[in-house]
Every structure is written in C-alpha cells, then in structure tokens.
C-alpha positions as CSV (number, residue, x, y, z in Angstrom):
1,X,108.3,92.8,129.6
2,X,104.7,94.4,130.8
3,X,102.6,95.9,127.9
4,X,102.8,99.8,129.1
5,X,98.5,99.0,129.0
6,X,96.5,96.6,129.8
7,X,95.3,94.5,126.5
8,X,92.1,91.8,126.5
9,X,94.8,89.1,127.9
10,X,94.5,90.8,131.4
11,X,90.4,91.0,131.0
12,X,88.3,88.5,132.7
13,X,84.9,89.4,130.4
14,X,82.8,86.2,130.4
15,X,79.2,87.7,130.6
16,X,80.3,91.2,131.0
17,X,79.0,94.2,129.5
18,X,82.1,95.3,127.1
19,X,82.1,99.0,125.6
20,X,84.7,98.7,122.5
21,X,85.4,102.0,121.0
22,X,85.9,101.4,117.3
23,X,86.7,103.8,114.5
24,X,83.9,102.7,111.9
25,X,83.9,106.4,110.0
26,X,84.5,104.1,106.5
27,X,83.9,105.7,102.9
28,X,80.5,104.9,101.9
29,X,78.4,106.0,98.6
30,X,75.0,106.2,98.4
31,X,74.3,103.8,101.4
32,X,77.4,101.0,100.5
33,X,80.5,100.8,102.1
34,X,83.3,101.5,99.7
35,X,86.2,99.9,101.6
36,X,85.6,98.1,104.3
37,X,89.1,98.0,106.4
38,X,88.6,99.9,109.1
39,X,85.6,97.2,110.3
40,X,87.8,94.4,109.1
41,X,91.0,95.4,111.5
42,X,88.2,95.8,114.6
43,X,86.6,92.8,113.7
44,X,89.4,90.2,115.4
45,X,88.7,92.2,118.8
46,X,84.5,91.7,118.8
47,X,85.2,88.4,117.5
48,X,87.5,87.8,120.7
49,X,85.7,89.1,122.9
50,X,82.4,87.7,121.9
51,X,84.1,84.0,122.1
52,X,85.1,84.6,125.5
53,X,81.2,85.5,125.9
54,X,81.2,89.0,126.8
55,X,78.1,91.0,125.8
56,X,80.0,93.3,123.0
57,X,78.8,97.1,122.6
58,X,80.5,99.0,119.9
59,X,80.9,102.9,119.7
60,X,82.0,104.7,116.6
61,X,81.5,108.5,115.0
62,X,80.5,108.7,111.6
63,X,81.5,111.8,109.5
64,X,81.1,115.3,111.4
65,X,77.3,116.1,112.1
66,X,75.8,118.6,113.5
67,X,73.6,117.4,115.4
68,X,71.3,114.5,114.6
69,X,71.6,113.9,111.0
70,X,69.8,110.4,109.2
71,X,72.6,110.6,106.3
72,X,75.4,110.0,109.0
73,X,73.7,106.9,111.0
74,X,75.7,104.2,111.7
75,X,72.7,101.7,110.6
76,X,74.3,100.9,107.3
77,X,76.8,99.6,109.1
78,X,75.0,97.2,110.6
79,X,75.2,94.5,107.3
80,X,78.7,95.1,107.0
81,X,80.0,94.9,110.5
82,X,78.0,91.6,111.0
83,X,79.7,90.3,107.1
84,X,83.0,91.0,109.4
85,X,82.3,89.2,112.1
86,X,81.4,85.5,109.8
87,X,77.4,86.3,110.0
88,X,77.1,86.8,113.7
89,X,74.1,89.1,114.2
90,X,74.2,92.4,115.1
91,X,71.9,94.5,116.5
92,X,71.7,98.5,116.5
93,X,70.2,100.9,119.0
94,X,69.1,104.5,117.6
95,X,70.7,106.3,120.1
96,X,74.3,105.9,121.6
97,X,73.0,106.9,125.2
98,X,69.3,106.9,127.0
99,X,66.7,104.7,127.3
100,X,67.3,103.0,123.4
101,X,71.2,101.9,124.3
102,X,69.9,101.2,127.4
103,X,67.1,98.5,126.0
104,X,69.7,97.3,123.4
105,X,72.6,96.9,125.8
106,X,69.7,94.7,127.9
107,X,68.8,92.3,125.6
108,X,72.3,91.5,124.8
109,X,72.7,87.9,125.7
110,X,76.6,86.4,126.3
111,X,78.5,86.7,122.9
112,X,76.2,89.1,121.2
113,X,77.3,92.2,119.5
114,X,75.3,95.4,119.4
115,X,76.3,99.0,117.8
116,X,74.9,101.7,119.1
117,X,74.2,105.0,116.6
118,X,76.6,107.9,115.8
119,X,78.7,109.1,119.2
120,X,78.8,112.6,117.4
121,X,75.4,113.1,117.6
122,X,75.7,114.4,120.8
123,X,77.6,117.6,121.4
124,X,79.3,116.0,124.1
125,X,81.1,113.4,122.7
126,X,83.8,116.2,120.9
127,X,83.5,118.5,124.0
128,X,85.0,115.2,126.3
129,X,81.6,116.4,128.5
130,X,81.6,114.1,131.7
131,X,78.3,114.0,131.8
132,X,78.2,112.4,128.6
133,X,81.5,110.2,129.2
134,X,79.5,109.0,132.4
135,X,75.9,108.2,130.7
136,X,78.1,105.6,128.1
137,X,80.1,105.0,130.8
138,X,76.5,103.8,132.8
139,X,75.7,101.0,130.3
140,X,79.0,99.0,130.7
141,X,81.5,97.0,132.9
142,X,84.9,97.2,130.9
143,X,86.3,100.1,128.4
144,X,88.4,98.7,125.7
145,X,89.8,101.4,122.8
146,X,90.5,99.8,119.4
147,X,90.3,102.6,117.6
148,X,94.4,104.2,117.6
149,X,92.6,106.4,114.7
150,X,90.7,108.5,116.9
151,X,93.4,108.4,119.7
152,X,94.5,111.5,119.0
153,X,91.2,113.0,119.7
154,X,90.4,113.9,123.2
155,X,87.0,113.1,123.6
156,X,84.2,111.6,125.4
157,X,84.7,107.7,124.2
158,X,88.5,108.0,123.6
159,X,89.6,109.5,126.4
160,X,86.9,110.6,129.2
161,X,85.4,107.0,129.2
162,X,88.9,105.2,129.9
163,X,89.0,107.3,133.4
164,X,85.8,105.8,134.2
165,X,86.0,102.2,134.0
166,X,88.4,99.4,134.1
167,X,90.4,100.1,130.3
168,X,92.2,98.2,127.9
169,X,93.8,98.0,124.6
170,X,92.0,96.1,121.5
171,X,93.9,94.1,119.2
172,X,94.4,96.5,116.2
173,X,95.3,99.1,119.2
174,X,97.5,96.9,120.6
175,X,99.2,96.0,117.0
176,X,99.6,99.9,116.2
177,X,101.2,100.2,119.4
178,X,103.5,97.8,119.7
179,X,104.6,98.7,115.7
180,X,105.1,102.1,115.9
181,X,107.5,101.6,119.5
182,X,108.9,98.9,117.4
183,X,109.8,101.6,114.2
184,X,110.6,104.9,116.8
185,X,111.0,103.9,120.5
186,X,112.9,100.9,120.6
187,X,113.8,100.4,116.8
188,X,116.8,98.0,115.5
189,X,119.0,100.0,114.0
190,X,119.4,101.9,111.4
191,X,116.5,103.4,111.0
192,X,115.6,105.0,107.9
193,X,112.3,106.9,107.5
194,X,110.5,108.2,104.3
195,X,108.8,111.3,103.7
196,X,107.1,112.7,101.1
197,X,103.9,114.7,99.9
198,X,103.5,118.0,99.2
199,X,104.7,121.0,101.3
200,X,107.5,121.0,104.3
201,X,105.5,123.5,106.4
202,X,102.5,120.9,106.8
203,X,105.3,118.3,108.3
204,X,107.6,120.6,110.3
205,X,106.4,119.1,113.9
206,X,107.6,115.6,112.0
207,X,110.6,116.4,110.3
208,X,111.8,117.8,113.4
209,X,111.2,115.1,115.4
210,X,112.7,112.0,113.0
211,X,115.7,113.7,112.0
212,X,116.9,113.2,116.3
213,X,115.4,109.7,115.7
214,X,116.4,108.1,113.1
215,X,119.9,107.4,111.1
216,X,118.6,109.1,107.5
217,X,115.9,110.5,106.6
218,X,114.6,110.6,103.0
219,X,113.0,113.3,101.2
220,X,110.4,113.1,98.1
221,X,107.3,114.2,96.6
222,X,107.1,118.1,96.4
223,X,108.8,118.4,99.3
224,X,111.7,117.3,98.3
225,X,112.0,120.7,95.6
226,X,111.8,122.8,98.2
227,X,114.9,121.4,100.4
228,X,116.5,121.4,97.1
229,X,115.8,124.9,96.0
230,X,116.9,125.7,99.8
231,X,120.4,124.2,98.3
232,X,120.5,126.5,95.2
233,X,119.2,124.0,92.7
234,X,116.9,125.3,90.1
235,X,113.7,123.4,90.2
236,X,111.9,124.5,87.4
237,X,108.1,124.9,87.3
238,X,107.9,122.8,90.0
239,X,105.6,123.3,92.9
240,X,107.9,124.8,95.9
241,X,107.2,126.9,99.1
242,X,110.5,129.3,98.1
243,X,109.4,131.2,101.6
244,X,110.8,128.4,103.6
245,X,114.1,128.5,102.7
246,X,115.3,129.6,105.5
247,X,113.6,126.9,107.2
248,X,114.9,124.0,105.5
249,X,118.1,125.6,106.4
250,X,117.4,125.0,110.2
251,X,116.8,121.0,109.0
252,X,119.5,120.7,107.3
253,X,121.6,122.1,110.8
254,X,119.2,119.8,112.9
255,X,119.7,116.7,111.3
256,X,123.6,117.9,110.9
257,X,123.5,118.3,115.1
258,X,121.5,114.9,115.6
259,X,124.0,112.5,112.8
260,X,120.6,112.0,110.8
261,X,121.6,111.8,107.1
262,X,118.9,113.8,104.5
263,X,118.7,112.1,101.1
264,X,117.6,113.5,98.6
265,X,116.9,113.4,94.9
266,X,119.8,113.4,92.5
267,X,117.4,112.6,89.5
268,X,113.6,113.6,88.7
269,X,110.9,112.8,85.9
270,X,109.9,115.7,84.5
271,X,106.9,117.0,82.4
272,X,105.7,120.2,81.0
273,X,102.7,119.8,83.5
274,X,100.8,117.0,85.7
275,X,98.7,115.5,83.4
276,X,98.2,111.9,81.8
277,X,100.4,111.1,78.7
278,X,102.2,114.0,79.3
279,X,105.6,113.9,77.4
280,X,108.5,113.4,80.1
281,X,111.7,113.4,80.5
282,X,114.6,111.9,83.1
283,X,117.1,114.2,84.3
284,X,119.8,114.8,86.8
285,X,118.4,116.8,89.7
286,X,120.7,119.6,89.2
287,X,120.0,119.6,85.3
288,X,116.2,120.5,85.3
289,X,114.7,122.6,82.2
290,X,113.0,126.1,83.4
291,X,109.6,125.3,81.5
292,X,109.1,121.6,83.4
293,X,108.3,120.4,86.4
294,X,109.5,117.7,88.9
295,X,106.6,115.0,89.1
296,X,108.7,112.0,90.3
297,X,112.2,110.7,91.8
298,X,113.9,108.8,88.8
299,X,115.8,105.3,88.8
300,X,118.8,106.6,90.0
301,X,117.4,107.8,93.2
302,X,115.2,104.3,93.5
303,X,118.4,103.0,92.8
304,X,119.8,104.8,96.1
305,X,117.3,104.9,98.1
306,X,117.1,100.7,97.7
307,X,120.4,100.7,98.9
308,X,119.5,102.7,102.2
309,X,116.9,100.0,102.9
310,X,119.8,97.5,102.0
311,X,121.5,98.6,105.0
312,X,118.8,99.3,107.4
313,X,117.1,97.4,110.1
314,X,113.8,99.6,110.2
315,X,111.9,101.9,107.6
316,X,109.2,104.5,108.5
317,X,107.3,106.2,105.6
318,X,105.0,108.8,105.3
319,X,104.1,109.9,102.0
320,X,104.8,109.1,98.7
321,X,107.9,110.1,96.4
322,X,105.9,111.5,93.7
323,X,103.0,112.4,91.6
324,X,101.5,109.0,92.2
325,X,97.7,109.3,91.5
326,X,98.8,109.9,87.5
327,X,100.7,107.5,85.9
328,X,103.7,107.5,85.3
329,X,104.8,109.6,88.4
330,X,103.7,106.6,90.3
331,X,106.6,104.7,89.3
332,X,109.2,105.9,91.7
333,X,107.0,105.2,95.1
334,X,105.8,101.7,93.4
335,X,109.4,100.5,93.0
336,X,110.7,101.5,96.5
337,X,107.2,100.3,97.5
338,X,108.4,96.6,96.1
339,X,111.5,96.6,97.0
340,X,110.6,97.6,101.1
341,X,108.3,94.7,100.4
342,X,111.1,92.5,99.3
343,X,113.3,93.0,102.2
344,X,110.5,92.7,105.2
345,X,109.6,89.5,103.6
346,X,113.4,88.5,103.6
347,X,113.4,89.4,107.1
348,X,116.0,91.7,106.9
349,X,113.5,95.2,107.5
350,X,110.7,95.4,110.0
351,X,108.6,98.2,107.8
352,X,106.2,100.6,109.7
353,X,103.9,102.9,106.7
354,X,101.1,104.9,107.4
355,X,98.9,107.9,106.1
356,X,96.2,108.4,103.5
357,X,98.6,108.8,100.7
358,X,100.8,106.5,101.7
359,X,98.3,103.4,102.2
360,X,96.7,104.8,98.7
361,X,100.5,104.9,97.0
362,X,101.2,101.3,98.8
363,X,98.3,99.8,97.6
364,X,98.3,100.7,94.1
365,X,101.9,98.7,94.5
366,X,100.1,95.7,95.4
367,X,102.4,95.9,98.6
368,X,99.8,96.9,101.4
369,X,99.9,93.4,103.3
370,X,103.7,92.8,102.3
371,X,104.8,95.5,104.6
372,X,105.4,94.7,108.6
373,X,102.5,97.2,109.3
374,X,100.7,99.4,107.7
375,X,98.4,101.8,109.5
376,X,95.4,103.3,108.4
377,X,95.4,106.0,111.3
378,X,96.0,109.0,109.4
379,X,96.2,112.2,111.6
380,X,96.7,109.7,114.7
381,X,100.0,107.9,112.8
382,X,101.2,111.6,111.7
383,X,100.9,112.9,115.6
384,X,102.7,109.8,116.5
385,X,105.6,110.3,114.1
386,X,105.9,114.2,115.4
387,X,105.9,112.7,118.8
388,X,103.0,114.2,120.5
389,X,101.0,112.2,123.2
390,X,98.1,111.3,122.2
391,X,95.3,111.5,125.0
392,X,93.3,107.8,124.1
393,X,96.6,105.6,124.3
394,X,97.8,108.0,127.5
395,X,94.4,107.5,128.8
396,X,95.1,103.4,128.6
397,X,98.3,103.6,130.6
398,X,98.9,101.2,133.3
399,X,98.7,103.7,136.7
C-alpha cells in the first residue's frame, strides 16, 4: 500500500541541500535543556539523512518572541542536538534567512548538519508570508517536515515551504502518522479510547468526534463528575462545569446514535480537598459525602476499565483519570497505565497515548516506552483526535 506522502525512502539526497523542519521548542532552565525528547525523536531523521550524505539544515521555533529576542536562540541547542546525533558537529547560523544561513548552508560539506536560529524571529514565519516561505525555501533542494508537533500550525516552514519544493515526511512524522491511522482510521477492532482531564467544554470537538469512532469511550479525571452530575449523581465538592448539563446530554444521545459505549466511574477516591496526605476515602460513585471531593477513579473502576482493554484490539488515551500530580490520586491512571502496558507487550493491544498530561501521567508509571506509541505532539495529537486536518501533514500529501 503507498504511504499517502512521500517519506526519505522515495528521496534521492546524496549531496543535496536538505531543509528538515524540526520541532526543537524543548524546556530549558537557565541555558540547560531539561528534557531532551523532542531532539532525541528528530535525531534518527538527521542521522539518516546525513549517512546518505545530504548536507542537513534544520529549522525549529523556540518559545514565542517577539521579535529578535537573545533569551529564545536556538544556540543552546547547538551542544545538545550534536549529544543526539553520537558527537557529530553541528554548526549554527544566527539568522534563519539572509546572508548568515546563506554562508552556513555553504560551507556544509556532504553529511554535515547545521541549525539555523529561531524561525519565529521573523514575523513571517507565523503569518505563512511567501516571501519568507520562498527566502528558506532559496537555500535548499528537498523539504522534509519531522516536526507532526507543529503540523497543526499553518505557517511558513510547516506548510508554505512544502508547496515550494520537492516534500517528504521524516521518520518521527512518519511514525506519528502511520500510529494515529493505525488507532482512528483503520484501527483493529474494538477500539476503546480514554479521556480524561479537567473540563468537557475544552474537549467537545474530541468527544464528538471518538464517540462515531470508536466502540467505548471512557470517561475520568474531572470530566468525568460533570457527565455524572449530568446523570443526577451528587458529586460533592468536586470540581464540575454544572452549566453543561445539557450538553453532556447531547453525548450521551451521540454516542447512543453512533453504538459507542460511555464508561464511567462507579467508584472514586475522595478527600476533603487536593492536597498531599490528605485523609481519603473510597466510595461508590453514587455514595459520595457533600463536604469531599472526587480526586481519583477507585479499584473497582481500574478493575473495569482493565477489562475493556481485555477485550479490545486498540486503546486511544488522552488524559489522565485523576488527580495525578499529588499522590495518591495518581494511583488510578498508574494502574491502568500498567496494565495497557501489559497487554501491548502481550501483543494483544496496539496503544496510541498522547498529550502533556498524559505523557507526564504515563511517565510517572514508568510505562512511556511500554506503550505502542506515545506522542509528544500535544495540541497537534488533540486536533488529530477531534479530526481536523492539519495543514503540515495535508501540505505532504502525495498530489
């Protein structure tokens, strides 16, 4: 079956100028990357390409400047990019555009790597300006986007330059792409998708869109008390959006019309309030005190929810199930978190995660590289999951 885009297997690059658009916009403090994973999931790519001895040119934002701003260069980068790649030197040009990419792109020889500085320093780069798309289009021969992070960003490098020169998927583009048709598109079935977090109206566009894709969807987190409340149980203290009753109401009939089954709790972890060594308490969903809130599922939702998984084929999750950043309400996500992670490496579930939260909430379970795929996306992996095109993978498509 042809890849829907072309991918570096149909590139010919030997000795030709490569313009890889990477997402690089890591956490840093005072100077020091503070997790380095977004430049280790590019890294496969320049390696690739810079064995097959193309001259490597990577484009990145950092942050959101305005303007030229020294704090948000991409020059610490530099050290750790190169750590990435085994030691293989890279180079850095001040400017992303102009006479100093211009000199650095020059002096490339076959196989070297060279990042150029911030893409958002330049007002065009957010605008999609053609004039800017066509002066970074100017200092290369192939466009190839690895950055599925930004793809949901039409600008300049993600989209404009993709029109402008012979395009292609990277490898971690390529990956995210072929996992999230693999979990939505063209899943094995059934399909069961997680959702959690905080409040339903920040994930109507997604809840509206899983619940005609997939065979049950499963509620937690905060979220989860307002869907309930929506169903006359009391939640207590609990945080819940009580003006979107009537909304939940039109899920519930959705997922009715499309045979999607919505799980929810039927036990919670309550405390007085969200706090560390807080007293707590388990109790049936339909049994919670007036004076505490709901802060995590309890065992035997885990204990459902596992058996969901049991029967599926696929598992999407966004969000976690609780409280997670303050022990103990991170006990309900870790221990479906473990047991997703026991049944991809059984074989039996091909498990598709992704979000801020969630990657936090997976990691802290020890279960990040356990799963089938886990992307670090964020806003591009939400827009996916609501089913919106997103303009830098559109942009790659085969014409």
């Amino acid at each position: 079956m042809t890849a829907p885009f072309r991918t570096l297997d149909d590139l010919d690059v030997a000795g030709r100028i490569v313009l890889v658009r990477a997402d690089l916009n890591v956490p840093m403090t005072d100077g020091r990357v503070t997790d380095a994973t977004r430049i280790e999931r590019v890294a496969p790519t320049l390696a690739e390409l810079s064995a097959k001895g193309a001259r490597v040119v990577v484009l990145s934002h950092f942050g959101r400047p305005k303007g030229r701003d020294p704090a948000l260069s991409l020059a610490p980068l530099v050290a750790p990019l190169s750590a990435a790649l085994g030691g293989r030197p890279v180079t850095f040009a001040e400017d992303c555009v102009g006479p100093l990419a211009e000199a650095a792109v020059r002096a490339l020889p076959a196989g070297g790597v060279a990042l150029l500085e911030n893409l958002r320093f330049h007002k065009g780069e957010e605008k999609n300006d053609p004039e800017f798309a066509r002066a970074l289009a100017a200092l290369g021969e192939i466009y190839v986007n690895d950055a599925f992070s930004a793809a949901h960003r039409a600008h300049a490098s993600t989209e404009g330059l993709a029109h402008l020169l012979p395009a292609a998927a990277g490898r971690l583009m390529q990956a995210e792409c072929e996992a999230l048709a693999g979990a939505l598109e063209t899943p094995a079935r059934p399909v069961v998708a997680i959702v959690g977090g905080a409040k339903v109206s920040t994930k109507l566009d997604l809840l509206g869109n899983l619940v005609t894709r997939v065979d049950r969807l499963v509620i937690g987190g905060a979220m989860a008390n307002t869907l309930l409340y929506a169903r006359g149980v009391a939640v207590g203290t609990s945080l819940c959006e009580r003006e979107m009753v009537g909304t939940c109401r039109e899920i519930e009939a959705a997922a009715a019309r499309a045979g999607c089954a919505l799980v929810l709790p039927v036990d919670a972890v309550v405390a007085a309030r969200l706090a560390p060594g807080e007293a707590t308490a388990t109790v049936a969903i339909d049994a919670v005190p007036a004076d505490r809130m709901i802060l995590d599922v309890g065992p035997a939702t885990v204990t459902a929810i596992g058996r969901h998984l049991a029967d599926a084929r696929t598992l999407v999750w966004n969000g976690p199930l609780g409280a997670f950043e303050t022990p103990p309400f991170d006990a309900g996500t870790v221990a479906v978190a473990r047991e997703a992670a026991r049944l991809t490496a059984a074989g039996a579930l091909l498990s598709v995660a992704g979000g801020g939260d969630t990657v936090a909430a997976l990691a802290a379970a020890g279960v990040v590289d356990a799963l089938s795929y886990v992307s670090t996306a964020g806003g591009a992996f939400l827009e996916w999951l609501e089913g919106r095109t997103l303009p830098g993978v559109e942009a790659l498509r085969r014409r």
